[in-house]
C-alpha positions in Angstrom: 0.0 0.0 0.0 1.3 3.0 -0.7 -0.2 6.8 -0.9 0.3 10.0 -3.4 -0.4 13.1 -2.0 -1.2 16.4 -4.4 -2.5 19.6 -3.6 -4.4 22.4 -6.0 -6.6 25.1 -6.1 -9.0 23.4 -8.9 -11.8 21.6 -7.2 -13.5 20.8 -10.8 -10.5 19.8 -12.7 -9.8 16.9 -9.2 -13.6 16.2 -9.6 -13.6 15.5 -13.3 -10.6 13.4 -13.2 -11.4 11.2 -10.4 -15.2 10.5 -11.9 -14.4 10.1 -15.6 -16.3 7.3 -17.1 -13.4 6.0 -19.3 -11.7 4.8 -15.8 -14.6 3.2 -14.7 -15.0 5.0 -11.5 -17.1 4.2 -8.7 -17.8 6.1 -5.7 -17.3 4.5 -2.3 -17.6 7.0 0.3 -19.3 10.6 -0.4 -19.3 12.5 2.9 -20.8 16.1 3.5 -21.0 16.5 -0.5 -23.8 17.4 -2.3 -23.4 13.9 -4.9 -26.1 14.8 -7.8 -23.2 15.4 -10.4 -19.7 16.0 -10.7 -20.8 20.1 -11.2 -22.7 19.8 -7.7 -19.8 17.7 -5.9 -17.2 20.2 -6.8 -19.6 23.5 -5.8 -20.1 21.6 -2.8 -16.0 21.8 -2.0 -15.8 25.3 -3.4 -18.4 26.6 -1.5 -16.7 25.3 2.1 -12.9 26.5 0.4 -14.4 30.1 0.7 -14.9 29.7 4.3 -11.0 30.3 4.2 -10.0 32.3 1.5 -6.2 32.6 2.7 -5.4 29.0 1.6 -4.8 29.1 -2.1 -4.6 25.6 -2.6 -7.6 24.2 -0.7 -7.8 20.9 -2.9 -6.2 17.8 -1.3 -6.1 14.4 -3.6 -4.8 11.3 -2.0 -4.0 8.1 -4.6 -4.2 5.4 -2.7 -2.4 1.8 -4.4 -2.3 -1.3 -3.4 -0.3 -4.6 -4.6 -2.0 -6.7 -7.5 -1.2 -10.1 -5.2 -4.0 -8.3 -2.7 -7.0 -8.2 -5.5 -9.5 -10.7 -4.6 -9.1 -9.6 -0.7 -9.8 -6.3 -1.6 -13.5 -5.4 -1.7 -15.1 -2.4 -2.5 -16.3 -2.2 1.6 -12.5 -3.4 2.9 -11.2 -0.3 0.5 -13.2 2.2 1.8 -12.6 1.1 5.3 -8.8 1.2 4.9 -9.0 4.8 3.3 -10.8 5.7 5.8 -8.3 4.8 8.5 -5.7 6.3 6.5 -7.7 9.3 6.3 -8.1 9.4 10.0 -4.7 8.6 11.5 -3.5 11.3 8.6 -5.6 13.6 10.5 -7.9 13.9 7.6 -11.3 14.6 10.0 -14.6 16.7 9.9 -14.0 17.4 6.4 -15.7 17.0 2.9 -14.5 13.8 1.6 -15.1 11.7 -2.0 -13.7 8.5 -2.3 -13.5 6.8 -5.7 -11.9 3.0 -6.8 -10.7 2.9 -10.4 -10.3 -0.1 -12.5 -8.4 1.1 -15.0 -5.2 -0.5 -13.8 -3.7 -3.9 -13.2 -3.6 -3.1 -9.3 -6.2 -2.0 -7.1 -6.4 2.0 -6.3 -8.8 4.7 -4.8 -9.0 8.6 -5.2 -9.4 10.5 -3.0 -10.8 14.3 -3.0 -10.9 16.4 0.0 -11.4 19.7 1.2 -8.1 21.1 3.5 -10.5 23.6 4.6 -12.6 22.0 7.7 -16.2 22.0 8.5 -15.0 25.0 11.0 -13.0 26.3 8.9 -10.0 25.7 10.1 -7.2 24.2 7.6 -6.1 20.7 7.7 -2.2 20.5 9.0 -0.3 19.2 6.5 3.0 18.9 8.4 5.5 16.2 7.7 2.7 14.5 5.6 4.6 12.6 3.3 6.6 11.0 6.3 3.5 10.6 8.5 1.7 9.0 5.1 4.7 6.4 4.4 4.8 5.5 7.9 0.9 5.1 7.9 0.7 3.2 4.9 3.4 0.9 6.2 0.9 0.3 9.5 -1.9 -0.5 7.8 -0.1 -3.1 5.3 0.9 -4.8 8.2 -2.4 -4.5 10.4 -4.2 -6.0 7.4 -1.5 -8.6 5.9 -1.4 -6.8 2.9 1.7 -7.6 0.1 4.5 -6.1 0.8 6.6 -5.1 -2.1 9.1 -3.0 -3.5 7.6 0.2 -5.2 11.1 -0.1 -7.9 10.2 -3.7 -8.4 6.7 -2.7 -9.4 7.7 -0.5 -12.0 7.1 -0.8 -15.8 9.5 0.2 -17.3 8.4 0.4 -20.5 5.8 3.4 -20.1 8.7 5.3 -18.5 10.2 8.4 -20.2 14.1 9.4 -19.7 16.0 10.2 -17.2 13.6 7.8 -15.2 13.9 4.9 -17.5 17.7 5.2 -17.2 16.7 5.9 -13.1 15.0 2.3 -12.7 17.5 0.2 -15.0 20.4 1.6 -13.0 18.5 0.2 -9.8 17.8 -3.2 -11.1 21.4 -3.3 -12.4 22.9 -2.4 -9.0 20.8 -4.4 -6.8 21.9 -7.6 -8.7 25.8 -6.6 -8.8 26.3 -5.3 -5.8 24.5 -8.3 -4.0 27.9 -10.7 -5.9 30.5 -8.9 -6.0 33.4 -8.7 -3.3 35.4 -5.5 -4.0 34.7 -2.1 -5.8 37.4 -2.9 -8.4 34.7 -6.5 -9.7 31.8 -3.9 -9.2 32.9 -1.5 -11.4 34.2 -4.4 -14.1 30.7 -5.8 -14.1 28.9 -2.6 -14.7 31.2 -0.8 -17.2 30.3 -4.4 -19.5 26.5 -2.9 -18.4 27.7 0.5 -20.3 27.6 1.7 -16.4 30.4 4.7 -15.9 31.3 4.8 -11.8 33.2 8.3 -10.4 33.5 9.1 -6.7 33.0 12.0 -5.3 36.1 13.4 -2.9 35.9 15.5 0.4 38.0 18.9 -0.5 41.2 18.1 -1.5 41.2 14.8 0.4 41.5 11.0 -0.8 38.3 10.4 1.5 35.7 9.3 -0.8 32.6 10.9 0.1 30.0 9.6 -2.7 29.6 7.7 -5.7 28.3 8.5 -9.0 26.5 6.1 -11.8 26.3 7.1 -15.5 24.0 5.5 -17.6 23.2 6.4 -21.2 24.2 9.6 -20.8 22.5 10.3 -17.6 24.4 11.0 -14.0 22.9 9.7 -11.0 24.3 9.6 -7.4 23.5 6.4 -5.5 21.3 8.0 -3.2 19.4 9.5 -5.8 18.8 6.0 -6.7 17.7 4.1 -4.0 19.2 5.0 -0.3 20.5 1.5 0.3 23.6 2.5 -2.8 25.3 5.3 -1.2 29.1 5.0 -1.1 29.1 3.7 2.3 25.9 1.5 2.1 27.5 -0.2 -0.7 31.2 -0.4 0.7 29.8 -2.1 3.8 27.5 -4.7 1.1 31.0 -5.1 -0.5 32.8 -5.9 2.6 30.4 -8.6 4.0 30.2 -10.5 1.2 34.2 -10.8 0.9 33.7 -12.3 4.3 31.5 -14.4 3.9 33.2 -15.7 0.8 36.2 -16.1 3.1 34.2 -17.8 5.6 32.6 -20.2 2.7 35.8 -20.8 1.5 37.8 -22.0 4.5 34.5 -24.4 5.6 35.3 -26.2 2.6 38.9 -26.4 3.2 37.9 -27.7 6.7 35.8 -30.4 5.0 38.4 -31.2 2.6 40.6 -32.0 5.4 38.5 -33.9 7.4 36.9 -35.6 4.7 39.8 -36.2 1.9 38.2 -36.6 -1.4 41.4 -39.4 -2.7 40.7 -43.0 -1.4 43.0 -44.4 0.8 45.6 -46.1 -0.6 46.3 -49.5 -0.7 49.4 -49.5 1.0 48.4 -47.2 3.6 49.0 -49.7 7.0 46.0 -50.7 9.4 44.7 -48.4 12.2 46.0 -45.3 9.7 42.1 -44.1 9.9 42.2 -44.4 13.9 45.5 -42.6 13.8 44.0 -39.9 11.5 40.4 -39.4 13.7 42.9 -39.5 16.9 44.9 -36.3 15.6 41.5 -34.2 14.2 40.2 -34.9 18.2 43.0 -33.0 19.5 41.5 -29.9 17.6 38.3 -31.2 17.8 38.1 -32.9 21.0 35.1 -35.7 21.8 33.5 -35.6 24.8 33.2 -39.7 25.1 37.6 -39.8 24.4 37.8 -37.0 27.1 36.3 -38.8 29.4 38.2 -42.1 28.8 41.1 -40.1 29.4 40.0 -37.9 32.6 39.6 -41.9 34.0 42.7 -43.1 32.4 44.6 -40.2 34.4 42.2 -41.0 37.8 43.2 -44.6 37.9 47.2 -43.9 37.2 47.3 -41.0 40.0 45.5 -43.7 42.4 47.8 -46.8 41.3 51.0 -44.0 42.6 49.3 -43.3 45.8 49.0 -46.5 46.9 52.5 -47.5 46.0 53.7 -44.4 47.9 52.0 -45.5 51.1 53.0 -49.1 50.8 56.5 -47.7 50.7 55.6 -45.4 53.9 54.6 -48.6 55.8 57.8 -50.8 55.0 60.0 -48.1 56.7 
């Protein structure tokens, strides 16, 4: 689920878009509106804006999305009722509100409409809304088990115009290479056969490399600007843990070469040679059954030498 948020000052230009017949609108929720046409829905909205005349952009449209994988769950009633809920820990209250699902795309949406001008005409606080929205939208994915997905995943790439096209190709291309590759030297191999240019970006005068830069088809791009999780740093650290873990893979099969040789023995190789070579892995690798044979082994010698030193006590 995620949420656009747009403000304006044209109540009849939000009205017309959200109830065009080619989308195959339906209205959900209609609240303090007068709902005989899209003419007495907007007059409706302007006539509450002019409670406030200060605010020049009164309008406030909301487009709410949610995952195709969610479809059949997602019920005209269960829509409404999550918008609602948006609506309401957004702060969105005692206001004119329109509510309208559209079925012109793959994935489930609603529009909504509403008046930032309140029924006491007061204005709606819009602080920090797009943060407060995201971590909303977040809440109620999880409150309702709704599909959680990446937004760049979702992307079609195809109906995208440049530099965004460029944007979202850099991001798949990243994601994959920088998830494999061990060292910025096999990063930057990989993507310049991608047609990917890489430049960092210094502190002053320094050697301190402060941020990186991708070039795609003639378009620059910082990694941030990309996705936050390919900034230098982000990256360097993604770099570093997979050469250790590569390390770590490496010497666990070295260990299992060595405890398991891959050559069969060899013919000539005397008896008891597999005893001998299971004795010296337990001295790294000690068994607790052995250990114990030996912590009695040790018991029974130290006891055999006190007795012998008391029998010599008694003979003198």
């Amino acid at each position: 689920m995620i949420a656009k948020i747009v403000k304006g000052s044209n109540f009849k230009g939000v009205v017309n878009y959200i109830l065009d017949k080619e989308k195959d609108a339906k209205i959900l929720v209609c609240d303090g509106l007068f709902a005989e046409n899209k003419e007495t829905i907007a007059g409706s909205f302007e006539a509450q804006a002019r409670m406030n005349p200060r605010v020049t952009k009164p309008v406030g449209h909301i487009a709410l999305a949610f995952s195709k994988e969610d479809e059949h769950r997602l019920i005209d009633r269960a829509m409404a009722g999550i918008a609602l809920e948006y609506l309401k820990k957004m702060g969105i209250t005692d206001t004119q509100i329109l509510i309208v699902r559209h079925f012109d795309k793959e994935h489930p949406h609603v529009h909504i409409a509403f008046n930032r001008i309140a029924n006491d005409g007061r204005t709606i606080n819009d602080r920090n809304e797009r943060i407060r929205s995201t971590r909303i939208c977040k809440e109620l994915t999880r409150k309702y088990g709704l599909y959680f997905a990446d937004g760049k995943e979702q992307v079609k790439l195809h109906r995208l115009k440049e530099p965004d096209k460029t944007k979202y190709e850099l991001y798949s291309i990243l994601k994959l290479e920088v998830a494999r590759c061990g060292n910025w030297q096999q990063l930057m191999a990989n993507l310049e056969k991608q047609g990917v240019e890489v430049r960092f970006k210094y502190k002053g005068c320094s050697d301190e490399v402060q941020g990186v830069v991708f070039s795609m088809n003639g378009y620059p791009f910082s990694g941030t600007k990309i996705d936050r999780r390919f900034s230098y740093s982000k990256i360097d650290a993604v770099l570093d843990a997979n050469r250790h873990e590569e390390r770590q893979r490496v010497m666990a099969n070295q260990m299992a070469d060595y405890r398991h040789p891959a050559s069969p023995p060899s013919q000539f190789e005397p008896k008891g040679s597999d005893d001998l070579y299971s004795g010296s892995i337990g001295l790294f690798m000690p068994d607790n059954s052995n250990a114990q044979a030996d912590e009695n082994y040790f018991e029974e010698q130290l006891k055999r030498k006190n007795k012998k030193k008391k029998q010599r006590k008694i003979r003198f």
